[in-house]
N, C-alpha and C positions, 0 to 999 in steps of 0.2 A: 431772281434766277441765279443770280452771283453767288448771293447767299446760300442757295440751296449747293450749288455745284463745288462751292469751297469747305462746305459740310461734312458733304458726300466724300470729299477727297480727302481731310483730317480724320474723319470715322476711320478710313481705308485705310491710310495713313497707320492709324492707331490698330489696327487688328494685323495690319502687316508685320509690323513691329512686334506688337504680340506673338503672332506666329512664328517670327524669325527667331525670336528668344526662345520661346518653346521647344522646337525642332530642333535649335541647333546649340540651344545653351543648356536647358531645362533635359534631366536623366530620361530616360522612358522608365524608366524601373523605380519603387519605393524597395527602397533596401534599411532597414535601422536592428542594429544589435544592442542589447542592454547586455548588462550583467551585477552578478554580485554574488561573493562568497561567504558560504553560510558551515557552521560551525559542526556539521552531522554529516555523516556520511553519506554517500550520493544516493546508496539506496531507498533510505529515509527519504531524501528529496525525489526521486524518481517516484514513490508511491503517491507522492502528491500533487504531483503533475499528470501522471497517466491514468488517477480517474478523475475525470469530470465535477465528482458531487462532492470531491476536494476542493477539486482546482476553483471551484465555482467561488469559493470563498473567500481567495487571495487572489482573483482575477481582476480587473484594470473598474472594475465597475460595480462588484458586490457592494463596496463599500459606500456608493453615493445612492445604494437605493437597495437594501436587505429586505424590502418586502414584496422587489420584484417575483413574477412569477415564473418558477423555473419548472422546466420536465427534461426528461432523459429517456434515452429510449438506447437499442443495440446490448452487444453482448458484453457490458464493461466489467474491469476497468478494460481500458487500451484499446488497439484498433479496433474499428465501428462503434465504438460510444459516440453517443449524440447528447450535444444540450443544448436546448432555446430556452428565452428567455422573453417576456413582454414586460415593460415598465412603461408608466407612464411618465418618467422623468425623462425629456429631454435630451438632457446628458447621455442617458441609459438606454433609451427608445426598445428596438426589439433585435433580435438577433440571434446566432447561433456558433455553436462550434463542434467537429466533426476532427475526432482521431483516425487519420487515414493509417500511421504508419508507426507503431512505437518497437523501439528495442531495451531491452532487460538492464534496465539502472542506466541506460546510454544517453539514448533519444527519444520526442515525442512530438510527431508533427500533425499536424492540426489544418484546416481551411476554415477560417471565420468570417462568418458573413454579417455583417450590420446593414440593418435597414435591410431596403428591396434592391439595391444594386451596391453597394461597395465588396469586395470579395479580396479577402486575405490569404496567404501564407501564413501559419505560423510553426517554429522549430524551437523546442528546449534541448537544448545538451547538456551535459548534464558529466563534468569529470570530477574525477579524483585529485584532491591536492592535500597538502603536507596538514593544512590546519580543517581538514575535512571534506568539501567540494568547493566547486562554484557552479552555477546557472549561466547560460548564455539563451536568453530569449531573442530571438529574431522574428523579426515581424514586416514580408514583402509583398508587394504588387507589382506587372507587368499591364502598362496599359494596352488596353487593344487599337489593331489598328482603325482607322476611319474617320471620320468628323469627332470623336468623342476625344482620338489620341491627345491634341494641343491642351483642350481642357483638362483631360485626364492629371499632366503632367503640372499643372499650374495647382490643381488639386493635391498634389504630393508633396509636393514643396509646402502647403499650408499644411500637409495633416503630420509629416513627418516631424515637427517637434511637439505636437500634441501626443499622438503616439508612442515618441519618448518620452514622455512624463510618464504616461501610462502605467511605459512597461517599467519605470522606475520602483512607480508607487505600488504596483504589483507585487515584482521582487522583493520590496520591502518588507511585504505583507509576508511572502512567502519565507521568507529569512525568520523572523518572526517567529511562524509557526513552528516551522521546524526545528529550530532552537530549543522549543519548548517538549518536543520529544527524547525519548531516551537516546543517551550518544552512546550508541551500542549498532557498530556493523553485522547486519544479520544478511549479507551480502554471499549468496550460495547456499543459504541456507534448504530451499528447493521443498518448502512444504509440502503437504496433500492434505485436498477437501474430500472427506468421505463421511458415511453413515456405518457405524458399526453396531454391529448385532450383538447381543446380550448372549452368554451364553453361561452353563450352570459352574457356580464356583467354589471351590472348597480352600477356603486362606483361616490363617492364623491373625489375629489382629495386634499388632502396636503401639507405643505411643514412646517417645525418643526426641532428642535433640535433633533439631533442624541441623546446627552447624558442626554440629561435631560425627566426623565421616566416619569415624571408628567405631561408637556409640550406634550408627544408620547402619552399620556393614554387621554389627553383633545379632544386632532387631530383625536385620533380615536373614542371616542365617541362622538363628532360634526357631525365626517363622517359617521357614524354608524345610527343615529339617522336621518339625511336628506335624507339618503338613505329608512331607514325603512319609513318615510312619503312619500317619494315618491311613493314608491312600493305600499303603501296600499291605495294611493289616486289614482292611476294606475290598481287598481287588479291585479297585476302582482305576481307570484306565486315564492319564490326562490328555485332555483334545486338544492342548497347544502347549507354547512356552510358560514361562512365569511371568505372572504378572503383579504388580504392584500397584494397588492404587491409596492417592491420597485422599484423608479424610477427613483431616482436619488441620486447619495452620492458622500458628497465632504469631503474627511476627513480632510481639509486644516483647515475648520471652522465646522467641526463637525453639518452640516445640513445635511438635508435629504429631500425628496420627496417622498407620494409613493399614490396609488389608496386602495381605501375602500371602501367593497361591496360585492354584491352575486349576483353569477349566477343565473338565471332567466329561467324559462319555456313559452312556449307562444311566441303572439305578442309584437312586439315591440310598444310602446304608440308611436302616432307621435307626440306627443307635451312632449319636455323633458325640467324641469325648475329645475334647483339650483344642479342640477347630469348631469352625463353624460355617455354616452352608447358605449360600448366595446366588448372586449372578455376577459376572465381573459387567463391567460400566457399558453403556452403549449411548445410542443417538448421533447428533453431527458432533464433528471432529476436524481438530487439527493434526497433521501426523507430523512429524520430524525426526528424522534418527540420529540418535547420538554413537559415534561412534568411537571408542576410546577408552579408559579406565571410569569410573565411576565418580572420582574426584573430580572431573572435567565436565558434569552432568552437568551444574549450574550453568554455566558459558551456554551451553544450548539452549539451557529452559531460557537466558535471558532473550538469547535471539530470536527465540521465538516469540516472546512475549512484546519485545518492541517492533518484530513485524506486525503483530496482529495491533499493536498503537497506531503506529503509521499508516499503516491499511486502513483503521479503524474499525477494526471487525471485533462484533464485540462477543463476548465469552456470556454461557450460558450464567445465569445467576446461579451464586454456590457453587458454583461448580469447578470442581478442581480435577487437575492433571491423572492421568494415570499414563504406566508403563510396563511394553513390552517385552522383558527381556528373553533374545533368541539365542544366543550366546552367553556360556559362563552362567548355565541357567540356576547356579549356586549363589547370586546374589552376590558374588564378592568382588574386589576393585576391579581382579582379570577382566571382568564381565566388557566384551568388544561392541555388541552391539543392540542397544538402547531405544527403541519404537518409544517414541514420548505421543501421549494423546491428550489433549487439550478441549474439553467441551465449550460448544460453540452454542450462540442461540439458532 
């Protein structure tokens, strides 16, 4: 009976003690921030973070088990993307994570849930600095209150340096990756996803040095000019600006090819001399305007082209850029304002 009752009083003893540490020693909150600065600008890092079937790649647990099975669901990237995942590692078990809240190259906040009860906070920020960005991942819990609170907290204390590995090996991961993209700030650049219609085209065709601007500005006002005789020895009426599309690029020797002209209203003339009759380009598209002299056009096609990397949006096969010029419709450097269209699969 001694024995039992001196038991009874060390067990008590021992959870009192527990508790006491708990309560009044032990945080109620899981708070932990990593970080690490990566060599590309935040935009770059912002696109990898705010979708999902990025992030899935450079996240705390791809790596110990790439043939888990993942889905996605909501309208991503960014707030309301979904992804769970089932593994039967262990390590990896099942789980999910959920963009409640993102803002444009800033922030990206998240709720991740592992297993059937742990539930997360998670926050990427995401700034500007002198050698490119840094990352700040944050990753908290509040326990509830009740019988579960003391435990809860005894539980945080063991996971929070498990969870700072994590988020270590994560940013790693993600440092990494984005390294390996173009270091090319396409930060405002403010695309558009659309579908453009074919319509009938009457251009001059070229072929010219890629990098020689003087050489590209001759090409287009030859083709520019046999086009406009044509047209008005035709009466043919044009149904928009000028457009330029490319046809061919061989970056080996830095040539090019591309069609010069405008869409057309009306009949088609049936006697065509020194031009020739098409459609200008359609399907899905990337839009971006360039706005400036013509010399300055590269700088846009780049940003655009390393948005659509980091995105990872991929470009139709073959398929190359065309351009809308609405301004300066003579093709020459004046020319202010530059519609670039980019085919997309």
């Amino acid at each position: 009976m001694r024995v039992a009752f001196w038991l009874t009083f060390t067990v008590a003893l021992i959870l009192g003690a527990l508790y006491g540490v708990g309560y009044f020693l032990l945080p109620n909150t899981l708070d932990v921030t990593r970080s690490v600065s990566i060599d590309r600008p935040r935009a770059a890092v912002f696109a990898m973070a705010n979708d999902l079937k990025i992030a899935k790649e450079w996240s705390p647990y791809y790596a110990r088990d790439p043939d888990a099975e993942y889905s996605f669901s909501g309208e991503g990237p960014g707030s309301g993307q979904a992804m769970h995942w089932i593994s039967t590692n262990r390590q990896v078990g099942s789980g999910g994570v959920t963009i409640v809240r993102s803002t444009l190259n800033r922030e990206v906040d998240t709720i991740i849930q592992l297993g059937d009860s742990a539930t997360f906070n998670g926050r990427m920020m995401i700034q500007k600095t002198t050698a490119g960005s840094s990352a700040a991942w944050t990753v908290s819990a509040v326990c509830q209150a009740g019988w579960i609170n003391i435990p809860c907290r005894y539980m945080n204390l063991a996971l929070s340096k498990i969870i700072e590995k994590d988020l270590d090996d994560a940013l790693a991961r993600l440092k990494t990756q984005a390294q390996q993209l173009p270091n090319v700030d396409f930060e405002g650049l403010a695309p558009e996803f659309l579908t453009v219609s074919a319509q009938p085209f009457v251009y001059s065709a070229a072929q010219t040095s890629a990098s020689d601007q003087a050489e590209v500005d001759r090409a287009l006002a030859m083709g520019v000019d046999a086009v406009r005789r044509f047209m008005a020895e035709s009466a043919m009426t044009p149904a928009g600006p000028m457009v330029r599309q490319t046809t061919a690029w061989n970056a080996a020797d830095q040539r090019m090819s591309f069609n010069v002209g405008y869409p057309y209203s009306g009949p088609t003339p049936l006697t065509v001399v020194n031009v020739q009759i098409g459609q200008t380009p359609s399907g899905q598209a990337m839009k971006v305007v360039h706005t400036g002299p013509r010399e300055t056009v590269a700088d846009t096609y780049a940003k655009a082209f390393a948005f659509l990397q980091a995105h990872r949006i991929a470009l139709r096969e073959q398929g190359l850029p065309w351009e809308v010029v609405s301004d300066g419709s003579d093709g020459a450097p004046a020319s202010t304002r530059i519609e670039i269209y980019i085919p997309l699969q």
